[in-house]
N, C-alpha and C positions, 0 to 999 in steps of 0.2 A: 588296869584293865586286863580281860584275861579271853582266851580260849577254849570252850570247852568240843570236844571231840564226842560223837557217840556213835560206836558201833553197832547194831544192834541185832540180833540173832533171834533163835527161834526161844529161845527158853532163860538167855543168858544178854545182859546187854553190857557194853563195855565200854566207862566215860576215861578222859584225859584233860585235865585241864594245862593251860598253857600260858604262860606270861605274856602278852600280845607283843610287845616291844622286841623279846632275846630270842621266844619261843622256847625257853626251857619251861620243862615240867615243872608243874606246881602240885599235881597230884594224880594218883590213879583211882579211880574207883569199879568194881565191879556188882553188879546185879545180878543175882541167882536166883531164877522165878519157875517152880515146880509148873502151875498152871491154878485151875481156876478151883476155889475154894481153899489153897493153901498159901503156907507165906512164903515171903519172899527173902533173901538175905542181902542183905546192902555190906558190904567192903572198903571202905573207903584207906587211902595209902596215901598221906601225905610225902611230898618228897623230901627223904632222910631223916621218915618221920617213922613211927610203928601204927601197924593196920588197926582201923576201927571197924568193929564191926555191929550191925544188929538186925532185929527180926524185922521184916513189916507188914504188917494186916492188911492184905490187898484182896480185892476181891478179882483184876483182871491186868492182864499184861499193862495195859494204860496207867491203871492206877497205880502199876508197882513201878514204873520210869517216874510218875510224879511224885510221887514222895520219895522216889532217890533224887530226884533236882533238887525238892525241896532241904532233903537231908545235906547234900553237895553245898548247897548255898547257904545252909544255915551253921554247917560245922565249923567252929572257933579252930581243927586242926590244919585247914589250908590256910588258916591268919587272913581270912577276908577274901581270898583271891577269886572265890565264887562269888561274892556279891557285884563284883563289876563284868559280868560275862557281855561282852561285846559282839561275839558274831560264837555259834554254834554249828559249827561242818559236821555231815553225818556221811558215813560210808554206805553208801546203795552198791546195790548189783549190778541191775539192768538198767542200759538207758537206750539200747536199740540203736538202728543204724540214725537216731534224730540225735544223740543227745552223745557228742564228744569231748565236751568240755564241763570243767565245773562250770553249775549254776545257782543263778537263787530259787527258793525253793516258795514257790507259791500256789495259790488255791489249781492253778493251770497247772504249773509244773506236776501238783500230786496226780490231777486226771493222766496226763502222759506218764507217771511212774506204774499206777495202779494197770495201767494198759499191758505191762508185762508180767502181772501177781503170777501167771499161769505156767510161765516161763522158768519162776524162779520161787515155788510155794512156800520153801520154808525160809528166805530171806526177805520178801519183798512186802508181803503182809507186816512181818513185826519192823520193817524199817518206817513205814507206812503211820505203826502206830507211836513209832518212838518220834516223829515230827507231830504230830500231834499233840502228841503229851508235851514236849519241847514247848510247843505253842501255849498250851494251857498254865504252864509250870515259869514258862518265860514270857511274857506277852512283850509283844514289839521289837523280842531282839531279831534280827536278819537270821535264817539258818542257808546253809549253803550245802550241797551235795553231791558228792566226789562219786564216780560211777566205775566199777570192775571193769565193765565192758568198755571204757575209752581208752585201755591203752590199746588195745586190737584193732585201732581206727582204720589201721594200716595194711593188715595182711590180707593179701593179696585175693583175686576171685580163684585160683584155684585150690588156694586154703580154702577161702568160706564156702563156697559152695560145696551140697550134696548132690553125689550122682544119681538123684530123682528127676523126673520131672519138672523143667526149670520154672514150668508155671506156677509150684510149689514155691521157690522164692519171691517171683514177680507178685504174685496173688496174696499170698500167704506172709511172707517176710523166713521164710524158712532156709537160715545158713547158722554157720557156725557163727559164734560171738567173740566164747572166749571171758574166764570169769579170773577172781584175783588180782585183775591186771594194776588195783593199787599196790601189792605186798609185791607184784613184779618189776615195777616198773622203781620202786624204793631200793629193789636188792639191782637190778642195772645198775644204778647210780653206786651205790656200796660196794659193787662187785667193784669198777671202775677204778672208786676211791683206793680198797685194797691192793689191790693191781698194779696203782700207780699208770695207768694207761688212759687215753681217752677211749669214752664207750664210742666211738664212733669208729675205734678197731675192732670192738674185740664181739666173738662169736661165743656166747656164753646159752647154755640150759639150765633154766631155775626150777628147782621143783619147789613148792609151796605144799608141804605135807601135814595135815591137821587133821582136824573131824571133815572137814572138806581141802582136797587134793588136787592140784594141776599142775603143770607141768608148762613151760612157755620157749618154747626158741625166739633167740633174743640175737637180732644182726646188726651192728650199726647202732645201737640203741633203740630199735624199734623192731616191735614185737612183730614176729614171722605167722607163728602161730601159736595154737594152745588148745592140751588135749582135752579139755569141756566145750563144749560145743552149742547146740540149739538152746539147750538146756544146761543147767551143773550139775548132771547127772552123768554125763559122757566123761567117757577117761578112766581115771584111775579107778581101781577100790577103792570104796573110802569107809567111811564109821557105820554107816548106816545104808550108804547108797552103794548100788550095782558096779555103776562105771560102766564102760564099755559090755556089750555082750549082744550077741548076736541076734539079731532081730524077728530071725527065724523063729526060734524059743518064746517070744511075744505074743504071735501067730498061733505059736502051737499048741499053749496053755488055756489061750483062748477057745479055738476051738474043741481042742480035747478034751478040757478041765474045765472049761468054764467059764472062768475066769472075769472078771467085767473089766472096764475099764479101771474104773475108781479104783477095784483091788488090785490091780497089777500097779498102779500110783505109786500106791501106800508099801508095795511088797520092795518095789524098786528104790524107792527114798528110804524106808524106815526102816525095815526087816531084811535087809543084804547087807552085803560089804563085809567088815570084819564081825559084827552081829552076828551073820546072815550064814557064816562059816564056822564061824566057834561056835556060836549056840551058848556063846557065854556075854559078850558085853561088845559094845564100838567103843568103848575108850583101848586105843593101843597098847597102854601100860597095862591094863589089868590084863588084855590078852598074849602079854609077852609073859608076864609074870606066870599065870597059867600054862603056858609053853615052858618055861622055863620047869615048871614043877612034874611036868612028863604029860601036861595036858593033850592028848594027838589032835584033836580036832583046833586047838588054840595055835598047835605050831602048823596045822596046814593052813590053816588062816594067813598066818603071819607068810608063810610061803608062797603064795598065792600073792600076797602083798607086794613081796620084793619083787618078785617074776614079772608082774605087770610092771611097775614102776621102771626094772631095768630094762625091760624089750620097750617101754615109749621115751627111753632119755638114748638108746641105742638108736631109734627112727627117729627122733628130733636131731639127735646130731649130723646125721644123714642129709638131712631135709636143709642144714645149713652148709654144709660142706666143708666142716671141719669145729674143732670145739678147741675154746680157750681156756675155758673155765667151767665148773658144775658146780650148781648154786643147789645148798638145800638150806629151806627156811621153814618157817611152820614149826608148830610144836614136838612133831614128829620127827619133823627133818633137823632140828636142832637140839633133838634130846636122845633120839635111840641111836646109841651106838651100834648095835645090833642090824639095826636096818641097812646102815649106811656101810656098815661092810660088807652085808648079805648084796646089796644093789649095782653094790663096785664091781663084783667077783664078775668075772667074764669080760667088764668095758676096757679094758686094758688095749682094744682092739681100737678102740678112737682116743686110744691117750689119756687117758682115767686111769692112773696106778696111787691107789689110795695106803697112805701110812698106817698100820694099824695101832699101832703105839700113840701116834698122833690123834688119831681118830678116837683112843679113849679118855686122854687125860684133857683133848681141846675142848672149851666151849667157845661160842659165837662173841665175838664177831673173832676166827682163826681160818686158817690154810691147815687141810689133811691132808694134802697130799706128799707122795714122794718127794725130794728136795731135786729127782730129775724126773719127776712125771711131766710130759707133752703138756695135760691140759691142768688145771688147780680144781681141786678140789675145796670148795671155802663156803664156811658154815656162818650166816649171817642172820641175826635176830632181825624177821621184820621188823617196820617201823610206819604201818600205814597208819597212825596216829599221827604222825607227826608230817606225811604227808600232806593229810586232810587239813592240818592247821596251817599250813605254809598257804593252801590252797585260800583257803578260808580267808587270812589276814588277808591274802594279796585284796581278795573281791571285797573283803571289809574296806580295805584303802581307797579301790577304784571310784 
């Protein structure tokens, strides 16, 4: 019997199958789906195995999660492990101040998910479609789904709340949430482990650095707060999105420019962030690469990047009153060395003195930091897969 995981994104979805019993990996698989009228690419990885790959003729994001189930469950290179899929855990975003725990996931549960699409536009629609397809592609097996927004159960009203009008919360549901909190709540636990400490001491800031970015103060094992907000727009810079930026400027493009709603949406999610500054791509690597080549507009980019990321790991340490450790995770946070030096420069002032020697030859899961820095610097490969199936089995049991 097995486990399978599905992440699913806006253009990309990403499965994990699981032994039910060890919970070791049985394989990865990845989905790459351009959009409508083109194909798709299926990836499949068995463990200690070499990657399958092929086309598939899809007409819409549904069809392309179905015939990658179909392909997962039908392929001789996981030796069977898909054919007995037991319970299917999927990673959601939003579950709002109703929804802190995993749950099962039924015709009810989807109306309460679909109530936040608005919240969270490019996650919540394709998670939406990926239990769907699940359904169609699995019929009768249980699916179960793990929420971003539960590990923030905890922090505090003067975290979540905005200095608006309180009626805007009361009325409206309008506070901060707080997103990633599976990839944070995985690296707590990791941080912990590496430490050798229980999390119930230690004062850690995790950034989660990817095509989507946040950042979480982390006291006690329980999340402080986290710099996305109402929305996954708030916070950092990220691939595509804005991140923080002054609200004024919203107002004033409106009125002076024109501007509608819709298109200030679309400018804010899709057309900022590292895009929205280079003028060349949101993937990080090809815009370091371009910086690297004398590109100007790719290295203020990337500048722009570090700046934000280290004035909110400098106020989250603040906010905790004192830091033990600094978590970078995400694909960014565990691959550019580059960043992770540019982010350090100046923290030294909360006990951040980062190795740089260390810092080039480490990968995850290591310690960069100085052998007498105050706080650790430690690079750990999330692992919200493998949360989702701990989760998963437990409620498969219950």
């Amino acid at each position: 019997m097995s486990i399978l995981v599905i992440n699913a994104g806006s253009s990309s979805v990403k499965f994990g199958l699981f032994d039910f019993d060890t919970l070791e990996p049985v394989a990865r698989g990845l989905l790459d789906w351009a959009g409508a009228g083109r194909q798709a690419t299926i990836t499949l990885t068995p463990q200690g195995g070499d990657a399958i790959s092929a086309k598939l003729d899809v007409p819409d994001y549904r069809a392309a999660v179905i015939k990658a189930l179909e392909m997962l469950r039908q392929s001789d290179a996981v030796a069977g492990g898909a054919a007995g899929i037991r319970v299917v855990g999927h990673r959601l975003i939003h579950g709002g101040e109703e929804i802190r725990q995993p749950v099962r996931i039924d015709a009810e549960m989807k109306k309460t998910i679909v109530r936040y699409a608005h919240l969270a536009p490019l996650h919540i629609p394709p998670g939406l479609e990926a239990i769907e397809a699940t359904e169609a592609a699995l019929p009768g097996v249980p699916q179960v789904g793990l929420f971003d927004t539960a590990f923030f159960a905890q922090i505090p009203p003067c975290a979540y709340l905005y200095p608006v009008p309180y009626q805007w919360y009361e009325e409206w549901g309008i506070r901060r949430f707080g997103y990633h909190g599976t990839s944070h709540a995985y690296c707590t636990d990791r941080a912990a482990e590496m430490l050798g400490r229980d999390k119930r001491e230690l004062l850690l800031v995790i950034c989660h650095l990817g095509q989507g970015s946040s950042a979480t103060a982390v006291r006690g094992g329980v999340a402080v707060t986290n710099t996305m907000g109402f929305t996954p727009l708030e916070g950092f810079m990220m691939g595509t999105r804005s991140g923080t930026v002054d609200p004024g400027i919203l107002i004033y493009v409106q009125r002076e420019h024109g501007l509608s709603a819709d298109e200030l949406d679309e400018v804010l999610h899709k057309k900022s962030g590292l895009l929205g500054v280079s003028g060349l791509s949101s993937d990080f690597r090809q815009v370091e690469t371009a910086a690297n080549e004398g590109h100007q507009r790719a290295q203020l980019a990337l500048d722009v990047y570090a700046y934000r990321v280290r004035a909110m790991i400098g106020a989250l340490a603040v906010t905790l009153g004192g830091l033990d450790a600094l978590v970078f995770t995400g694909g960014i946070g565990e691959n550019s060395v580059w960043l992770r030096e540019e982010v350090c420069k100046g923290l030294e002032v909360i006990g951040v003195h980062l190795d740089a020697e260390r810092n080039a030859r480490r990968s995850p899961d290591g310690d960069v930091a100085t052998a007498d820095s105050p706080a650790r610097v430690l690079l750990i490969h999330t692992r919200e897969d493998l949360m989702i199936a701990r989760e998963a089995r437990r409620m498969a049991l219950d």
